[in-house]
N, C-alpha and C positions, 0 to 999 in steps of 0.2 A: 266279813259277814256276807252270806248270802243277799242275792237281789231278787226283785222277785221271779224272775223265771228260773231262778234255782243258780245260777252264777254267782261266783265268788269273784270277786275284785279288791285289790290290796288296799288302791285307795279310798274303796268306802270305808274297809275297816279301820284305818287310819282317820279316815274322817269323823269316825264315830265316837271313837276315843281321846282324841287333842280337843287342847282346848286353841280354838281361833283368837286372833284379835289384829289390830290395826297398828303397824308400825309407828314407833315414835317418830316425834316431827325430825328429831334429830340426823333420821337417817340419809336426809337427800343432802346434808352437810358432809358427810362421811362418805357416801358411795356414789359416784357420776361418775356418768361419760370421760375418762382421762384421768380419775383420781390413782393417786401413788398408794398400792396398799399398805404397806408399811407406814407410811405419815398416817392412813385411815384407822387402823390399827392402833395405834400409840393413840391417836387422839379419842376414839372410843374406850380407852382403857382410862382418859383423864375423865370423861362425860360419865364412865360408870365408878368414875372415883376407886379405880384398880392401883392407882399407881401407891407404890410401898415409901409417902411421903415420913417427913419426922414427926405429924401429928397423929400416924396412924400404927407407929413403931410401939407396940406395948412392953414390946421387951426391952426396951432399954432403962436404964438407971434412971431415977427420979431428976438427980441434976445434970443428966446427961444435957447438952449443946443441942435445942432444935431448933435454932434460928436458921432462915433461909440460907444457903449458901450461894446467891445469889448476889444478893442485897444485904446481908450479913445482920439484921437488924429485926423482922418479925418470926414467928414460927411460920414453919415451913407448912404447904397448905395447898392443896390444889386449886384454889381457890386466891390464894395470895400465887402462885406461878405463877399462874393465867389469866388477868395480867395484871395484878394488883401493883407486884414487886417493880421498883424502880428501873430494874434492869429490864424485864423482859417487856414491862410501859412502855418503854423507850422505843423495844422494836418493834410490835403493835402500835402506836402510833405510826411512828414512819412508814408500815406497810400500808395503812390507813389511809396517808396522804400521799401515797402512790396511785390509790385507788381514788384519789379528789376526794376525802373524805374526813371533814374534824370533827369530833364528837367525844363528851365526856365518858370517861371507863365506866364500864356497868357493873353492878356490886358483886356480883359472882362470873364464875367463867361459865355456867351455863347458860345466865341473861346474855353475855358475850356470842354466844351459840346461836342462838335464837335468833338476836339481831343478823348474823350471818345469813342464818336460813333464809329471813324474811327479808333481807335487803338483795341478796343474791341468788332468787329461789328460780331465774331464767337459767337454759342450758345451754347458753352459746360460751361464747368463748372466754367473754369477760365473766361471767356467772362461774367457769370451771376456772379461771385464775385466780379469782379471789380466794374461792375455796381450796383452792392447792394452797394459797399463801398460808390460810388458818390452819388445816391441818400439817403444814411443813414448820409452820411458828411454833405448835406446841412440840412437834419431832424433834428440832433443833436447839429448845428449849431446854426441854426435858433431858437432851442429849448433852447438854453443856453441864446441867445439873448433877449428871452423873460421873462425869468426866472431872469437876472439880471433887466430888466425894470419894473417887476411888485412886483417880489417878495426878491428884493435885494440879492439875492444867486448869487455867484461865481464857479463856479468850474474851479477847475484847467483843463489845455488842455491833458495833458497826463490820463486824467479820461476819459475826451468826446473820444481821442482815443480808448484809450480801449473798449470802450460799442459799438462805432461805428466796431471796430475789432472783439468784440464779435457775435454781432446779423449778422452780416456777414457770418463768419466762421459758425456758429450755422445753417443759412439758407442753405446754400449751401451744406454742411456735408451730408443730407441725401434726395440730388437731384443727384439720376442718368441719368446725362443729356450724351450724347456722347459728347467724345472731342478728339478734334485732338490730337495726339500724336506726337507733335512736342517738340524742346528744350525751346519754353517758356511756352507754359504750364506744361510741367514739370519742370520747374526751379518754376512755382508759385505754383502749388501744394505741392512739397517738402518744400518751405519756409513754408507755409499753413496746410503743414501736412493733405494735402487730396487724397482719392483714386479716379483714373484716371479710367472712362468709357467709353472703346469705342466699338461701335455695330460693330458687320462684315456684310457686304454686301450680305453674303451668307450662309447659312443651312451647322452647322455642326454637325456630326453624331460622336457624342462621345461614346467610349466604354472603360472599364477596363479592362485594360492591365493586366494579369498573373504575376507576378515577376520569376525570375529565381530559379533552383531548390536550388539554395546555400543562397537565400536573401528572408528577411521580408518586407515587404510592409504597409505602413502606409498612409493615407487618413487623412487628418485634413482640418477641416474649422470653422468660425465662424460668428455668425450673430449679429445684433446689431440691437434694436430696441428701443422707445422712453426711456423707463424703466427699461432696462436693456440689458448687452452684456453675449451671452454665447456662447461656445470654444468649441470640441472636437476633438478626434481622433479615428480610426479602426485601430489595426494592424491585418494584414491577411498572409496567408502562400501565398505558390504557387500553391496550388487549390484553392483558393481562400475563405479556412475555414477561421471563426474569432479566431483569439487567442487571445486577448484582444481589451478594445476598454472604452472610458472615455468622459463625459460631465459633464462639470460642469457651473457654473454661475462666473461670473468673473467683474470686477472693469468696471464703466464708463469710457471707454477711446476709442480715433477714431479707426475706422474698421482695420486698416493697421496695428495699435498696437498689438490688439484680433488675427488677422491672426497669425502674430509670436509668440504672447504666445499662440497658440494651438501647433504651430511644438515644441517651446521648453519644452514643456510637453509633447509631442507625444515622441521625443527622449528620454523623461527621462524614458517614458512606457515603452519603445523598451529594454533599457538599463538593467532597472528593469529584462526582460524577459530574460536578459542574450545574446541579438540578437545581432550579429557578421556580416552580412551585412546586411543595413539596404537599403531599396528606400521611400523617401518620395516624396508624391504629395501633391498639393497642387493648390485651383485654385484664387490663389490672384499671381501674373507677380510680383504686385511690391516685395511683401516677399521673393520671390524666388528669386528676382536679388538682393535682401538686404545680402541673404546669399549667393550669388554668389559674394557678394561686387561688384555687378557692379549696385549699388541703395545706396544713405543714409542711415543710418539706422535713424530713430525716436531720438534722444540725450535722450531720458530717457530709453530707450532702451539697448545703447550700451551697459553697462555692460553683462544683459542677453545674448546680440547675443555673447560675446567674450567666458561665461562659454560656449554657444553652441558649439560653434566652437572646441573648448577644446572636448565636450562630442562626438562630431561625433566623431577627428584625434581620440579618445581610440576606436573605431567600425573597425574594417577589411578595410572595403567599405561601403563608403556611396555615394550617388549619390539625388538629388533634381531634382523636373523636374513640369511645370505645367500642368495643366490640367486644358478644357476648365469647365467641368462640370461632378464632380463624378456620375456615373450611382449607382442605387440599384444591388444589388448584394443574388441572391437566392442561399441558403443552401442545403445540401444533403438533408436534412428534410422536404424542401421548407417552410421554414420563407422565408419571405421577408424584406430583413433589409433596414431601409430608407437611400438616402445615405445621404451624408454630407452638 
């Protein structure tokens, strides 16, 4: 339709004619930052009650079989899948208490819904793994459901957890979303064994700090990408010359692991060099407070952090501290060494 200087534009016409309104709460259960569309997908088809279950089969025989084929025992029901039935209870509970959480089943799977929304309505990182859990629990579900109907296969429920805990964890791992840094998402990250991102509100101007005339100074970090993780460390005096410094390629395992075994190699470099007080930085918070013991450590871990601890108490002084972001660091020579 015409505007008033005589101009036509698509989207007033368009506007003139739909009719508006306001998305269901539903939707920010379904669609975030990091969501898998196909789990998204499947579980909106359970929320618009799409799915072709035995209580909405009109065509079948009056005494035809509509009991769950789950639980072999009530009609089948979107509403009894998700999660009424014993079977898929079982693995919603368990998800539940992955996430620190006990609480009685809710009478429908869309009270189920809701409570997700409203318990997990943050976008960081713990907020987008829950929500992958719930829509990969009905995917996995629903996908078991169909697998026993067409193709006679069973699988056990401590399987479908797992895969469901897998591609979860596996999503999330390498989404740096910001997250509050509160006691439940770090009680779910540590369960979870994930590193906690969270942005600052404001521009900080980092710079490398000198060590004292009597201490060595050591920088470590490490990255981790689809194919591979790899570690390093610099140790430097207090002009800030290199006295040694080590990269290497290192085992598939999550970011927080790789952080600590670069310091516990970094210490054994140091140790090597004979160095009597040592400063390490570091710019992972959680490793820093692991060896501050005021963090968990990883349980396959513990061993190594206890010989650390061992290897600092033989050093003089040692001291740990973080840093936001190691700078490059120019040589008498002027190399430009990349930093960490």
């Amino acid at each position: 339709m015409p505007e008033a200087d005589g101009t036509f534009f698509t989207k007033s016409a368009w506007n003139s004619i739909r009719s508006s309104h306001h998305p269901p709460d539903w939707v920010s259960s379904l669609w975030f930052p990091g969501h898998i569309p196909k789990f998204s997908f499947t579980t909106w088809q359970a929320i618009q009650d799409r799915f072709p279950t035995k209580d909405r089969l009109t065509f079948l025989p009056i005494n035809a079989d509509k009991r769950c084929l789950l639980c072999n025992s009530v009609t089948e029901s979107v509403n009894h899948l998700f999660f009424s039935c014993s079977y898929s209870a079982w693995i919603w509970r368990s998800i539940l208490r992955k996430l620190s959480f006990r609480k009685n089943q809710r009478k429908s799977f869309g009270e189920e819904e809701s409570w997700i929304q409203k318990k997990f309505k943050f976008k960081g990182q713990s907020g987008c793994l829950a929500r992958i859990l719930f829509t990969a629990s009905v995917y996995y579900i629903w996908l078991e459901r169909n697998c026993r109907l067409h193709d006679k296969i069973k699988t056990h429920k401590s399987i479908i957890l797992d895969r469901i805990c897998r591609v979860a964890r596996s999503r999330v791992l390498f989404l740096k979303l910001n997250e509050d840094l509160n006691e439940v998402n770090n009680r779910i990250a540590q369960i979870w064994n994930l590193s906690l991102f969270h942005s600052q509100s404001e521009s900080r101007f980092c710079q490398w700090v000198l060590p004292s005339q009597t201490e060595l100074k050591i920088n470590t970090d490490a990255s981790i990408s689809s194919d591979m993780v790899s570690l390093g460390g610099i140790l430097r005096d207090n002009k800030g010359q290199i006295i040694s410094l080590f990269s290497v390629a290192y085992d598939s395992v999550p970011i927080q692991e790789a952080e600590l075994e670069a310091i516990i190699r970094s210490v054994q470099l140091a140790r090597n060099r004979n160095v009597e007080n040592l400063w390490i930085e570091s710019d992972s918070l959680n490793v820093v407070q692991i060896i501050r013991k005021q963090w968990p450590c990883p349980w396959r871990k513990i061993p190594a952090l206890e010989k650390l601890h061992r290897d600092l108490l033989s050093l003089n002084s040692w001291k740990i501290s973080h840093i936001w972001r190691e700078v490059a660091l120019e040589d008498s020579s002027g190399t430009l060494y990349p930093r960490l």
